[in-house]
ROMIPA-876366 format. One record per residue: x, y, z of N, C-alpha, C in turn; residue in three letters. Coordinates in steps of 0.05 Angstrom, whole numbers, padded with zeros to 5 digits, always signed. Last residue first. Layout:
BEGIN
XYZXYZXYZALA;...
This chain:
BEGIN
+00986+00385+00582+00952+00391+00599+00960+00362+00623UNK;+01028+00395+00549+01025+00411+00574+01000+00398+00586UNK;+01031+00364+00496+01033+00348+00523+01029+00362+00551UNK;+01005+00373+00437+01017+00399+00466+01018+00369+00477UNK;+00989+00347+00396+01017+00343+00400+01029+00358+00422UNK;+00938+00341+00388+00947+00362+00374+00978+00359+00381UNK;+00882+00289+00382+00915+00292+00395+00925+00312+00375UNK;+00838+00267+00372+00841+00299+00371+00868+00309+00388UNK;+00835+00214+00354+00828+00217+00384+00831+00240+00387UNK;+00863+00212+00303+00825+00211+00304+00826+00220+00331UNK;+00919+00216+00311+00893+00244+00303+00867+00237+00299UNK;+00922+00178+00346+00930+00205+00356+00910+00224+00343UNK;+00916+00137+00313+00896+00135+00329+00905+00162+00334UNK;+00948+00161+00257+00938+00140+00271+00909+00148+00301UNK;+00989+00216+00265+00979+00196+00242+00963+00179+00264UNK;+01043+00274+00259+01024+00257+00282+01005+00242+00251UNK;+01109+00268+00249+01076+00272+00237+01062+00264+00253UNK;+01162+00256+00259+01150+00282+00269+01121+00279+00268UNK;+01179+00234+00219+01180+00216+00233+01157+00238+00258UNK;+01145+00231+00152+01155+00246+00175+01161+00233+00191UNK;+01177+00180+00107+01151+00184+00117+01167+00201+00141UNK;+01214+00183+00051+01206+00174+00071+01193+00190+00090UNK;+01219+00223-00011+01197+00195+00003+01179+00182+00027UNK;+01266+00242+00001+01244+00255+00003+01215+00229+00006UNK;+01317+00210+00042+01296+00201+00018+01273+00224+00019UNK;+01359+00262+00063+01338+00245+00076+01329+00238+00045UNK;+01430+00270+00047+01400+00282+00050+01384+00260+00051UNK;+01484+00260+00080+01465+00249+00059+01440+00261+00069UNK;+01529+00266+00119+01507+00278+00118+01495+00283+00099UNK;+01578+00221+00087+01571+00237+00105+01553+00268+00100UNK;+01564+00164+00054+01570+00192+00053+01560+00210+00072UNK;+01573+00121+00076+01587+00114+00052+01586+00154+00041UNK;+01559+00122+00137+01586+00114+00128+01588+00117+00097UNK;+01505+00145+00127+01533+00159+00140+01562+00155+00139UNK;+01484+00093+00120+01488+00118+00101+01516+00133+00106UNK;+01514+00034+00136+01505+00061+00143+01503+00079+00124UNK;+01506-00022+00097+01515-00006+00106+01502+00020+00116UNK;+01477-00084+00094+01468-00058+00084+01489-00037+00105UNK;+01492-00152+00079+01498-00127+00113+01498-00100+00084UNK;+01448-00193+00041+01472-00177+00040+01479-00153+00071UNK;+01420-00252+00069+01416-00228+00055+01447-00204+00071UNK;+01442-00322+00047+01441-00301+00067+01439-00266+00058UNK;+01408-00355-00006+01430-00339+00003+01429-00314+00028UNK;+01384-00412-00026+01382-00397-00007+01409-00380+00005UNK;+01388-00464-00037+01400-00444-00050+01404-00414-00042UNK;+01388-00525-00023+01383-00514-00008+01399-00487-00025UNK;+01365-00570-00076+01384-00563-00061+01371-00537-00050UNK;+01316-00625-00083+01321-00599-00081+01346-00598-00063UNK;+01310-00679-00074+01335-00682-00092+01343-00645-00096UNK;+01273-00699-00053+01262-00683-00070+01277-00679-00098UNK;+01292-00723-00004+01282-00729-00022+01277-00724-00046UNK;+01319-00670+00014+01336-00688+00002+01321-00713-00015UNK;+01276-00640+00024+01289-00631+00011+01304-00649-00012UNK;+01258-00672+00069+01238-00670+00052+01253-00652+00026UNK;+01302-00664+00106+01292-00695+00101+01275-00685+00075UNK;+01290-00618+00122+01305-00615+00104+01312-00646+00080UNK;+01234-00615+00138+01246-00595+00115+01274-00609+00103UNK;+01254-00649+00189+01231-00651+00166+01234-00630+00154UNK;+01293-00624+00226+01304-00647+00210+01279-00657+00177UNK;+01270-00583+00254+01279-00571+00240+01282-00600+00213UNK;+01187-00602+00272+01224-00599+00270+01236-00592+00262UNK;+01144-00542+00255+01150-00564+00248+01183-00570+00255UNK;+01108-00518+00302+01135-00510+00287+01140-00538+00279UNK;+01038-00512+00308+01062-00514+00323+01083-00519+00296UNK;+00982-00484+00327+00996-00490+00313+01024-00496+00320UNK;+00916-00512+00357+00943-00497+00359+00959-00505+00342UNK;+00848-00511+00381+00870-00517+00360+00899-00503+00360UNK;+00825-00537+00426+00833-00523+00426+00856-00528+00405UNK;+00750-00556+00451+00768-00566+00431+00785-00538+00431UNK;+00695-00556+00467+00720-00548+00484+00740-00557+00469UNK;+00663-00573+00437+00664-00537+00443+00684-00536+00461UNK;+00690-00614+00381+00673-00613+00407+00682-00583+00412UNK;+00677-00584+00316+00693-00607+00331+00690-00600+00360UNK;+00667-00603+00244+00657-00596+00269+00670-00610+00290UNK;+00680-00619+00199+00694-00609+00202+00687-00596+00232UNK;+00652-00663+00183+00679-00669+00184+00684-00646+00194UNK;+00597-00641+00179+00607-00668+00200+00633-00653+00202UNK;+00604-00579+00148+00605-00602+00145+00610-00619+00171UNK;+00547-00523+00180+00583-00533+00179+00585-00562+00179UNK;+00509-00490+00132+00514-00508+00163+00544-00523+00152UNK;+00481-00470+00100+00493-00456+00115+00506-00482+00139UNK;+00460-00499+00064+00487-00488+00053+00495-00479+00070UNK;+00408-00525+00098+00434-00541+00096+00461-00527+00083UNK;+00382-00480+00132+00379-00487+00109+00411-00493+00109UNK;+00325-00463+00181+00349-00483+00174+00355-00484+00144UNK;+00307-00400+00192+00299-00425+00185+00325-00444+00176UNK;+00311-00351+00210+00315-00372+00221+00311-00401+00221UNK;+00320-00315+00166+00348-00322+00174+00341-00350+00191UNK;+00272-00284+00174+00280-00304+00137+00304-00322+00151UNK;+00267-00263+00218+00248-00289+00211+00250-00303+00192UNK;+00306-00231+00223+00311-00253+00238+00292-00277+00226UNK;+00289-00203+00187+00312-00211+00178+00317-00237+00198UNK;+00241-00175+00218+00235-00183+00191+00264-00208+00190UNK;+00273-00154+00254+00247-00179+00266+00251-00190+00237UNK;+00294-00116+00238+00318-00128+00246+00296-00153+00257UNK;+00249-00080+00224+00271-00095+00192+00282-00119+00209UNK;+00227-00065+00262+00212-00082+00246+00238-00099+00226UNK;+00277-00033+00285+00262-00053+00300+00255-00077+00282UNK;+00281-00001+00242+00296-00013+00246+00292-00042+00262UNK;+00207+00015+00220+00227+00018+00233+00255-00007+00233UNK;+00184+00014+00152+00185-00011+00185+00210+00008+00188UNK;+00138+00070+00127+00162+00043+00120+00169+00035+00152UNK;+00063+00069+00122+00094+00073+00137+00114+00051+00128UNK;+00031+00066+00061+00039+00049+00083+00058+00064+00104UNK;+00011+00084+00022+00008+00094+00051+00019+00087+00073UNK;+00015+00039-00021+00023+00064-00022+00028+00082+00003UNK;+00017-00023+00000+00000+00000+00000+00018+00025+00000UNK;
């Protein structure tokens, strides 16, 4: 009906519950993969000897090159201008400026 009032939030959030509560099998979590409510999954580090056991099968060699020691700026030229690039260190950013942090610390 044309006249109708449109449903409050209330009405929508009844409405959504009543399509939502009916069972329907795409939603539901396979057997296999359901597991008692006190169940606690954790990950853990595989030995070091399996990698490499799994290498030598493989017949893969280990190629892997230690990354290069990056020197000081300073050391290769003394008082090198900053990357225009890199980011203020000074800048206020993040939670500081949503929370209306101006950077006084007097208060």
């Amino acid at each position: 009906m044309p006249n109708e009032p449109s449903p409050n939030a209330g009405e929508q959030a009844y409405e959504r519950y009543n399509l939502l509560k009916e069972y329907r099998p795409e939603n539901d979590i396979p057997g296999d993969d359901l597991l008692p409510h006190d169940t606690r999954i954790t990950q853990s580090l595989s030995e070091p000897g399996d990698e490499s056991e799994a290498r030598r099968a493989t017949g893969a060699e280990d190629t892997t090159e230690p990354l290069p020691d990056v020197p000081d700026a300073d050391a290769i030229q003394k008082d090198s201008p900053v990357d225009p690039s890199a980011p203020d260190p000074d800048a206020m950013h993040g939670t500081d400026l949503l929370n209306g942090y101006d950077g006084d610390d007097s208060e």
